[in-house]
N, C-alpha and C positions, 0 to 999 in steps of 0.2 A: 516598419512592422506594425501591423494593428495588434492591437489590445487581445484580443479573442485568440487570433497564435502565437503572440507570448506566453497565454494564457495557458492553452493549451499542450505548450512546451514542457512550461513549470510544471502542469497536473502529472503528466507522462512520468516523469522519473518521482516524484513524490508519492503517485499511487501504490506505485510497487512495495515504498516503503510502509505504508502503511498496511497494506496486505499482507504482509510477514507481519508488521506488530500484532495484528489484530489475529491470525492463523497463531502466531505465538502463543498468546496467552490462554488461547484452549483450539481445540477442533473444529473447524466451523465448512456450513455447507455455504455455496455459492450462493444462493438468494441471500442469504441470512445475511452475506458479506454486503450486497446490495443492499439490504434496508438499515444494514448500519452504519455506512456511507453516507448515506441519504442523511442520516445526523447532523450532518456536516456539510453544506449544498456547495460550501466549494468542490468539495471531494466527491459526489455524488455521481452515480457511474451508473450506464443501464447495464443489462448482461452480457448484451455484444460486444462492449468492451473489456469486461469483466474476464469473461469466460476466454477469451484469448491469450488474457493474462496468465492466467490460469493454468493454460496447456504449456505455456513458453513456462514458467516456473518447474511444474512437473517434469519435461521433456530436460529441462536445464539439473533436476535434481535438487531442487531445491526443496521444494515437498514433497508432499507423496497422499494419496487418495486413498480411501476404504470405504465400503457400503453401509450404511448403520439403518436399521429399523426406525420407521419413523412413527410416533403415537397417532398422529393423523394424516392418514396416506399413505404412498409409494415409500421403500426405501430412500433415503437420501445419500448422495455422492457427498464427504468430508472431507479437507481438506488439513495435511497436520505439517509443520515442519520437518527436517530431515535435518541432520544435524550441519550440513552445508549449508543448509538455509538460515539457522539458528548463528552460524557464522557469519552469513552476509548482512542477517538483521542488526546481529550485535555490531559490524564495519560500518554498514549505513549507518547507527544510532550515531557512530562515534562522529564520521563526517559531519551530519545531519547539524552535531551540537555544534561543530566548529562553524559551520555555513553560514547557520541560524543568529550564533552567536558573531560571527562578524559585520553581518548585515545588519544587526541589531545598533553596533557599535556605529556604523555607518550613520543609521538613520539619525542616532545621537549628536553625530562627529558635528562639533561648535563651528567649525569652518576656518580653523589656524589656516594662513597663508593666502584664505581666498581674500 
């Protein structure tokens, strides 16, 4: 397997979780989620990908959309949790810390037996 779709793989189930954290903690529209990704270049996502995500979360009931007035420009599309989603965010955390925290353990592991 190369590097790039390992790479790939890992980003896939990790974005998700971060798109609930980040919808979690307030209301946010689709670019906005884009340039705060971009914070992060591992996590950094264009909207083609984004926005796909997006519809599958919504369609799945996880979120849920509203129009909001924007100070400069068009209305913007917001994206907020649903309380299904607030459920899946708090599952994924709880995984997230066991995964995190086992691989963590790993990378430590002094190498008994080897």
């Amino acid at each position: 397997m190369e590097m790039s779709e390992w790479t790939s793989q890992v980003r896939r189930g990790i974005l998700e979780f971060c798109i609930l954290q980040l919808i979690g903690k307030e209301p946010r529209y689709g670019y906005e989620l884009v340039t705060l990704l971009d914070r992060w270049e591992p996590l950094a996502v264009t909207e083609g990908t984004l926005y796909p995500l997006l519809r599958r979360l919504l369609k799945d009931n996880y979120i849920e959309s509203f129009w909001k007035e924007s100070e400069s420009g068009p209305p913007r599309k917001y994206y907020s949790l649903t309380t299904s989603g607030r459920h899946l965010m708090d599952m994924m955390s709880v995984e997230w810390s066991k995964i995190s925290g086992a691989v963590g353990q790993i990378e430590w592991f002094g190498g008994e037996g080897s």
